[in-house]
C-alpha positions as CSV (number, residue, x, y, z in Angstrom):
1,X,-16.8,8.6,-33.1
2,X,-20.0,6.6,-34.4
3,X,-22.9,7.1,-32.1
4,X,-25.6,4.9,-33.6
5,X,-28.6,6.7,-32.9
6,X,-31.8,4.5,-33.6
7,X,-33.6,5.7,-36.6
8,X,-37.3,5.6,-34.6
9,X,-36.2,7.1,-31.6
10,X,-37.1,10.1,-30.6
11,X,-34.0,12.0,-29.5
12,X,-33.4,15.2,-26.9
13,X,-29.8,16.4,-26.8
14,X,-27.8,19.4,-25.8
15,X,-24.8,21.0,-27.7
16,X,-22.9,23.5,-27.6
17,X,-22.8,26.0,-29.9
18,X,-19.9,28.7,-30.1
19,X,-21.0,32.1,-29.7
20,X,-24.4,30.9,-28.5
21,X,-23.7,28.7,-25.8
22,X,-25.4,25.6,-24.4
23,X,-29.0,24.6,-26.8
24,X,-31.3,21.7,-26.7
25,X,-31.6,19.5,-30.1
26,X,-32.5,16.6,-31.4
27,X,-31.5,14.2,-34.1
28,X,-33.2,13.9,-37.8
29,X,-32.1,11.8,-40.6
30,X,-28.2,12.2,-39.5
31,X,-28.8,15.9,-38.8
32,X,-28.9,17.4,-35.8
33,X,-31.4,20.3,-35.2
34,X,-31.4,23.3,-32.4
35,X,-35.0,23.1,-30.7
36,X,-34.5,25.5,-28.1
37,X,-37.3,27.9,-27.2
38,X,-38.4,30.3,-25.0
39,X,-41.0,27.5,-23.8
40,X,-38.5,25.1,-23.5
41,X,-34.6,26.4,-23.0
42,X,-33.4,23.7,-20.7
43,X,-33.6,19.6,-21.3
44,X,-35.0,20.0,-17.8
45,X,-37.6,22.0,-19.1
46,X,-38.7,19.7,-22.1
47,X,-38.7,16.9,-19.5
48,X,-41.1,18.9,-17.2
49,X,-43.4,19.0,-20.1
50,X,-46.8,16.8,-20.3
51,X,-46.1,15.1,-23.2
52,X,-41.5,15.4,-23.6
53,X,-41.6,13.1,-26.9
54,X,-44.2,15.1,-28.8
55,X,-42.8,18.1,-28.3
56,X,-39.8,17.2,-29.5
57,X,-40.8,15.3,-32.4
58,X,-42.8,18.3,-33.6
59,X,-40.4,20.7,-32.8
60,X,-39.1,23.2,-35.8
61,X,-35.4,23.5,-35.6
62,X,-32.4,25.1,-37.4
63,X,-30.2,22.5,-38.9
64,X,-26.4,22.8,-37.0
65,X,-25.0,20.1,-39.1
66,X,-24.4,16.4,-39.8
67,X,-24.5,14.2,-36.8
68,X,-21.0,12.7,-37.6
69,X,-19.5,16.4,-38.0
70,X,-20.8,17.1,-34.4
71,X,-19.7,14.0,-32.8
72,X,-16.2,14.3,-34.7
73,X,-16.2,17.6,-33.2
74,X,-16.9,16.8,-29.4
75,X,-13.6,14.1,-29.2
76,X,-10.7,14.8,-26.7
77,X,-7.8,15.0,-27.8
78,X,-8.1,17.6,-30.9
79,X,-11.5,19.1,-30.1
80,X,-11.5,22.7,-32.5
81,X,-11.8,25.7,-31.3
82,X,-14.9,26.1,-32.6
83,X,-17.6,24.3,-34.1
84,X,-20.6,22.5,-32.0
85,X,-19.9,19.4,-30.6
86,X,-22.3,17.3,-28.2
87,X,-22.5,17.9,-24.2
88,X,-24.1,15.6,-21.4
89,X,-28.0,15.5,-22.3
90,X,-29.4,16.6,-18.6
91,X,-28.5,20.2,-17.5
92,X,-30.3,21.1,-14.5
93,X,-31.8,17.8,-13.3
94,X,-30.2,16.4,-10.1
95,X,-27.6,13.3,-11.1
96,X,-28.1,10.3,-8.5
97,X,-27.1,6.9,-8.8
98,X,-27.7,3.1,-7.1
99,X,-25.4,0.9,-6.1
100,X,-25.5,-2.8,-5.9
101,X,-28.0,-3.8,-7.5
102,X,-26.9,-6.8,-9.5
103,X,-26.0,-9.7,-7.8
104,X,-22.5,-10.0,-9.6
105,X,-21.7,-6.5,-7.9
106,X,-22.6,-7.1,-4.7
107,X,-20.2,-9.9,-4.5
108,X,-17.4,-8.1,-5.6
109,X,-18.0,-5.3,-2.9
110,X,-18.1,-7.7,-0.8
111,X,-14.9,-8.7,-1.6
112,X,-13.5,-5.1,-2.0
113,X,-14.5,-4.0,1.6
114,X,-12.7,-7.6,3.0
115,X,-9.4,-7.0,0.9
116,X,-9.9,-3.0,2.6
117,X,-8.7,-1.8,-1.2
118,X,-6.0,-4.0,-1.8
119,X,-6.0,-5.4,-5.2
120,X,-3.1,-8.0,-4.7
121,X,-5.9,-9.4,-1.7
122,X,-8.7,-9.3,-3.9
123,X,-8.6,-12.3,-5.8
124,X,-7.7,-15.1,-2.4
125,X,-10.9,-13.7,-1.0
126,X,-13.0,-14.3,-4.4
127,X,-11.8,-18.0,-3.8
128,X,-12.6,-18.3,-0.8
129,X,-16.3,-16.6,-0.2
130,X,-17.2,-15.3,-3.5
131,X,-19.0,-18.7,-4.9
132,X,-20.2,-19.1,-1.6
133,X,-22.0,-15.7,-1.5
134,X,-23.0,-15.5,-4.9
135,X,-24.6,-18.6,-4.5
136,X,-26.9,-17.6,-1.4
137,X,-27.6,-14.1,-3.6
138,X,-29.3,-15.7,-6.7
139,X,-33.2,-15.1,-7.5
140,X,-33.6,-12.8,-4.4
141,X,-35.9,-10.5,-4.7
142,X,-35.0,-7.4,-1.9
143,X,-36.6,-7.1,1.1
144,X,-38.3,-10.5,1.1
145,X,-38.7,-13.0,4.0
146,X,-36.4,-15.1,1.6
147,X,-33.4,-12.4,2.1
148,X,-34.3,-11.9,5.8
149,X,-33.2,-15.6,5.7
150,X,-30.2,-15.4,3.8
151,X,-29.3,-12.6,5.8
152,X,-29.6,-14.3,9.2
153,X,-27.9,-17.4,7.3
154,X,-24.8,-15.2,6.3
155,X,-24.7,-13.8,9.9
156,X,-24.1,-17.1,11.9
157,X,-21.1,-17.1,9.4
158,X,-19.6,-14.6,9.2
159,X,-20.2,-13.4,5.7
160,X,-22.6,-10.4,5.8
161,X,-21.3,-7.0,4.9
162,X,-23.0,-3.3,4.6
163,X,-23.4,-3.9,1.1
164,X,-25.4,-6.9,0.9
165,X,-27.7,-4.8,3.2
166,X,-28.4,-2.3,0.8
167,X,-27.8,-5.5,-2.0
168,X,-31.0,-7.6,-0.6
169,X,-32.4,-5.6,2.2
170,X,-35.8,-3.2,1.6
171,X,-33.9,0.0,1.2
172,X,-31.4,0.6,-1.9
173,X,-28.5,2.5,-2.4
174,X,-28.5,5.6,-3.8
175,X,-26.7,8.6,-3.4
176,X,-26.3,11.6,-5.5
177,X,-23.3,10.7,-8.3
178,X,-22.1,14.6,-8.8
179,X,-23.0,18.5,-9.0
180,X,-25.9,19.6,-11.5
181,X,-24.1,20.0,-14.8
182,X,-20.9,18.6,-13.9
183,X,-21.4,15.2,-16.8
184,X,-19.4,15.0,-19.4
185,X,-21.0,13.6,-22.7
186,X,-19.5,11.5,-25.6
187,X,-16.0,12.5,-26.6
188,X,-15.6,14.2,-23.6
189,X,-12.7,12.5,-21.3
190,X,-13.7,10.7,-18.2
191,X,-11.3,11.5,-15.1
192,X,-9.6,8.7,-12.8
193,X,-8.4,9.9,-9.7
194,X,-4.7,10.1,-9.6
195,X,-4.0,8.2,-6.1
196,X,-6.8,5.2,-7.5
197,X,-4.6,2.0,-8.3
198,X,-7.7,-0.4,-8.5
199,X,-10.8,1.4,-10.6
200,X,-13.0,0.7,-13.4
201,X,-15.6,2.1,-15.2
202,X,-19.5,1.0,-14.7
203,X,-21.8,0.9,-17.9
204,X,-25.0,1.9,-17.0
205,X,-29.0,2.6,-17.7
206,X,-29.8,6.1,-16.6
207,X,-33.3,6.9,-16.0
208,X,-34.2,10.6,-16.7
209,X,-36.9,11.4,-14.5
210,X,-38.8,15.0,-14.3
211,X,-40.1,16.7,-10.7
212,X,-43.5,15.0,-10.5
213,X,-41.3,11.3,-10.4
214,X,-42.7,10.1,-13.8
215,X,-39.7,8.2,-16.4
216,X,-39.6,10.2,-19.3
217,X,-36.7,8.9,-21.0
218,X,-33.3,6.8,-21.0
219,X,-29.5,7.7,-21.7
220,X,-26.5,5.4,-21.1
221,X,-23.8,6.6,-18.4
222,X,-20.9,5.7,-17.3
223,X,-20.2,5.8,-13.0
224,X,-16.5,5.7,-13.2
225,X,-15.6,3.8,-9.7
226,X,-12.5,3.3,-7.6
227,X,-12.5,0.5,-6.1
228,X,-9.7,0.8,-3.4
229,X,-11.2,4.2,-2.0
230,X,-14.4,2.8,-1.2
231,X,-12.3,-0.5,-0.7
232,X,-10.6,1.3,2.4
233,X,-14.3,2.8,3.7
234,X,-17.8,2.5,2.8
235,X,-17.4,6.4,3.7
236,X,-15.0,7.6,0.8
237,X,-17.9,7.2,-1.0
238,X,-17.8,10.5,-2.0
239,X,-14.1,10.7,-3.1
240,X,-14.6,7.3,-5.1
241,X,-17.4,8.6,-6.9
242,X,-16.9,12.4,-7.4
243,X,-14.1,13.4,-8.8
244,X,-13.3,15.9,-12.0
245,X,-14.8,14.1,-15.3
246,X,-16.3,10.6,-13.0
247,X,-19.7,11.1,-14.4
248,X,-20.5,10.5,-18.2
249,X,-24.1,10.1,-19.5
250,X,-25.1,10.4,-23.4
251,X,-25.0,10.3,-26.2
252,X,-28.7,11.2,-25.9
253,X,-31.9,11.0,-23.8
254,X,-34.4,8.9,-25.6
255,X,-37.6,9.8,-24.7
256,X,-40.5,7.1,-24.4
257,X,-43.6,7.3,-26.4
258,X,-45.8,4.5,-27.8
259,X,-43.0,3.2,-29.8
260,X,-40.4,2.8,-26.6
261,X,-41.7,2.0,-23.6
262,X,-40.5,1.2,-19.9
263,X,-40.7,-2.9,-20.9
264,X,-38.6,-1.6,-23.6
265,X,-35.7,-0.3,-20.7
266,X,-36.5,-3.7,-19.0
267,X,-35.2,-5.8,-21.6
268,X,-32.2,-3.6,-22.5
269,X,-28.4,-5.4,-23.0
270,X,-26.1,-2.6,-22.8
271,X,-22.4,-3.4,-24.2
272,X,-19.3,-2.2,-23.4
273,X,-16.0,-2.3,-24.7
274,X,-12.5,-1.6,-23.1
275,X,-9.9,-1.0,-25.5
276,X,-6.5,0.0,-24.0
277,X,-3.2,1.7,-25.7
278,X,-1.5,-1.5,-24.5
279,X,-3.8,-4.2,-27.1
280,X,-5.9,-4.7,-23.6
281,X,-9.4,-5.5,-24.8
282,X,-12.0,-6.2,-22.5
283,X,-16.3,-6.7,-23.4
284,X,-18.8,-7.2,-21.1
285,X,-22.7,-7.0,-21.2
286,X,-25.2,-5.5,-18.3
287,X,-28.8,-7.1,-19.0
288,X,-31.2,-4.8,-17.5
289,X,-33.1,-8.0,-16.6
290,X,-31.0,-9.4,-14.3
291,X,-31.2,-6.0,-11.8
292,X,-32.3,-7.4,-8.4
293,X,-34.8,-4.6,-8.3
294,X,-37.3,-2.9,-10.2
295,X,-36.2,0.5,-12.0
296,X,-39.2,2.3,-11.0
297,X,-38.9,1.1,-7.5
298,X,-35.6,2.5,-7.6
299,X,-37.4,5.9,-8.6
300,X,-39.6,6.0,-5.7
301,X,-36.9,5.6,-3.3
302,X,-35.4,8.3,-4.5
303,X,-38.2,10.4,-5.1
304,X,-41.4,10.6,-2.3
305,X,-43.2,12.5,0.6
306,X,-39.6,12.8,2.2
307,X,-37.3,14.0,-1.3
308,X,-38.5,16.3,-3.6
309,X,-36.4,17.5,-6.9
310,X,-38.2,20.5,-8.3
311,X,-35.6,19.8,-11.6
312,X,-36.1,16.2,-11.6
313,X,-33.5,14.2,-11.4
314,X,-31.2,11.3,-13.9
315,X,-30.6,8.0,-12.0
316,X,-28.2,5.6,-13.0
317,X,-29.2,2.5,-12.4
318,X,-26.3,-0.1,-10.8
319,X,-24.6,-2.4,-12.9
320,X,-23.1,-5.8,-12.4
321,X,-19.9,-5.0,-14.6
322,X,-16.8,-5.3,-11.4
323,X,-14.1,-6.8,-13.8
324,X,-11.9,-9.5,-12.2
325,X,-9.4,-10.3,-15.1
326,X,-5.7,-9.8,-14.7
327,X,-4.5,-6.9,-16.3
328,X,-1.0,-5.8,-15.2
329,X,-0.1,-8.3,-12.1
330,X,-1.5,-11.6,-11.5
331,X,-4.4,-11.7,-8.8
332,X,-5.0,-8.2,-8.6
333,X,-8.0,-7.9,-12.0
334,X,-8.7,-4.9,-13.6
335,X,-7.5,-1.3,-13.6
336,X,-7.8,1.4,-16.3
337,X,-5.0,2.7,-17.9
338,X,-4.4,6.3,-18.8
339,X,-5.2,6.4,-22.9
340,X,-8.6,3.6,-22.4
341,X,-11.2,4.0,-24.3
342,X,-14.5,2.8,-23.2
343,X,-17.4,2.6,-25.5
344,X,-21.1,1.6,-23.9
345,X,-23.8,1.1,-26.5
346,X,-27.3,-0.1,-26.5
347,X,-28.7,-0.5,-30.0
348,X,-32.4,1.3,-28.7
349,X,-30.7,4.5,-27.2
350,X,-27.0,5.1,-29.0
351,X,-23.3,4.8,-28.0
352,X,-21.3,6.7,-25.2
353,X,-17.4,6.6,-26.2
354,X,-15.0,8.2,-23.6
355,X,-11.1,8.2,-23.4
356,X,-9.6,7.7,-19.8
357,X,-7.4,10.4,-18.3
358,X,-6.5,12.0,-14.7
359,X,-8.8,13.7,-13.6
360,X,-6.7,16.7,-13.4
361,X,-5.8,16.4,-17.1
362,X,-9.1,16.2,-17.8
363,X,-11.2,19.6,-19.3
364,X,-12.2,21.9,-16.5
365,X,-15.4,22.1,-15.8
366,X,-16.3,25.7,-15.4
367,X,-20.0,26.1,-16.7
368,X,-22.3,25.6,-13.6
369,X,-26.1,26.2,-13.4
370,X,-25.4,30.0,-12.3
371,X,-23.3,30.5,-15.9
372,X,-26.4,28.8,-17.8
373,X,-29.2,31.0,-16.2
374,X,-26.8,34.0,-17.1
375,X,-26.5,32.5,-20.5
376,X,-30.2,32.0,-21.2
377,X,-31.5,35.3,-19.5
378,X,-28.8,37.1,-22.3
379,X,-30.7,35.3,-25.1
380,X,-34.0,36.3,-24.0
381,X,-35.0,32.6,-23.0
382,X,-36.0,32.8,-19.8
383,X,-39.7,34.0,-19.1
384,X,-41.9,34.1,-16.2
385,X,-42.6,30.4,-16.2
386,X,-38.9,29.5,-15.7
């Protein structure tokens, strides 16, 4: 598993190391180095820090090994018993995420909430609405007088739906994606629900934001979605998007500093790649350009007067990947397969590879915040300032 770290970026990660348990690094010349301090235990607590990039970039570290050793080492199937091998880059930070927020997506909830989770419905109602929409949805900025009139437009026929609310009106989705420290990171598997027959993954910018609301850095993520559960109601939100394994982010956080900036994140592509057991291939490309709203504005909704997160918090971002070609049965698109393999890469920030399982075959997660503060008050890492 290749995951393409830039050579100028400045790199925070977590492993885990046996014996130890989890530890912040970072990523020099192909070797990754543990950075953890008493100052600094948590990748919450280097985000939290004035000045995140510097300290990491100055940090002394002992070596772990080679970054391909490590990454070899955090695949499912065949992980070894021991060696380190890379976890989710956030620990305690909370993990939120936005929803429709490309106009291609918003279309295809659309559609999703009129078929009520039927695939084999899906693709009569593209037909039939989809250009129409998607049509009235381009180069709208949210929350204009120009949406209030495509709203009212879309009323008198018919056509509005919940999602375009939260798709062009003032306030976004977001809701929170899954419990503190329940990611996986790259190698890990990413869990489908087993009663999901129409689901997909989304490639996705995460934002990694500390308590005072300020960006600090970027990772990639993948918001593994089911479509006909939130297909059926807008209010199985919960069970489409948390599940065992449905959140991956890595393979690192890159911080910014002077030589990655947020116009930097702005004009990110991020790839992905489905490759099935079956010779399915499927690419795709999310241009952070084309989001319908500003990243930090997406921030500040989250985070103000009425929402604090004393941890911070990692955001993904929305995406406009909701695949519509025919995989098993004609009409019905794109499901995953037990055995995919999705790899989502962005050449400034690295390349998150997961394999696609049930969630219940997926590795338990069992190490919450209460087992890391245990953890790090063993090792003598927590002091009076965390």
């Amino acid at each position: 598993m290749k995951l393409n770290p830039p050579n100028s970026a400045v790199l925070l990660a977590r492993v885990e190391v046996p014996g130890i348990g989890p530890s912040v690094a970072t990523i020099r010349d192909n070797t990754v180095f543990d950075i953890t301090s008493d100052r600094a235990p948590t990748s919450r607590d280097i985000c939290e820090l004035d000045d995140p990039a510097g300290h990491v970039a100055k940090s002394d570290g002992a070596p772990l090994g080679s970054l391909s050793e490590i990454s070899a080492n955090s695949v499912e199937p065949g992980r070894p018993t021991t060696g380190v091998r890379f976890l989710a880059p956030c620990d305690l930070q909370v993990v939120k995420a936005c929803g429709v927020t490309f106009a291609g997506s918003m279309v295809e909830r659309v559609i999703e909430e009129r078929a009520g989770g039927d695939p084999a419905l899906a693709e009569d109602i593209r037909r039939r609405i989809g250009e129409r929409i998607g049509t009235e949805l381009k180069n709208i900025n949210p929350g204009s007088a120009r949406a209030s009139e495509v709203k009212k437009a879309l009323l008198r026929e018919g056509l509005w739906s919940q999602y375009l609310e939260v798709g062009i009106g003032p306030d976004a989705e977001i809701f929170t994606k899954c419990p503190v420290m329940s990611s996986v990171g790259p190698g890990a598997k990413v869990g489908i629900h087993p009663n999901s027959r129409w689901n997909n993954p989304e490639p996705e910018l995460v934002l990694v934001v500390n308590s005072n609301g300020r960006i600090v850095g970027v990772s990639l993520g993948n918001d593994v979605n089911l479509r006909d559960f939130e297909g059926r109601s807008a209010l199985l939100l919960g069970k489409s998007k948390d599940n065992n394994a449905s959140s991956a982010i890595g393979p690192f956080i890159r911080l910014l500093d002077r030589n990655f900036t947020l116009d930097d994140v702005r004009r990110m592509n991020i790839r992905m790649r489905i490759e099935g057991k079956d010779g399915f291939v499927l690419d795709d490309t999310c241009r952070m350009a084309e989001i319908s709203r500003n990243p930090e504005d997406l921030v500040k909704q989250t985070m103000n007067v009425n929402h604090s997160y004393p941890d911070g918090f990692v955001l993904f971002c929305g995406t406009p990947f909701a695949p519509t070609e025919d995989r098993d049965f004609p009409g019905e698109g794109f499901t995953h397969h037990v055995g995919d393999t999705v790899a989502i890469e962005a050449p400034e920030v690295g390349r998150l590879v997961n394999e696609v399982d049930l969630c219940g075959s997926c590795r338990r997660w069992d190490f919450s915040a209460s087992h890391l503060m245990r953890n790090l008050a063993q090792r003598g890492l927590l002091g009076a300032d965390h």
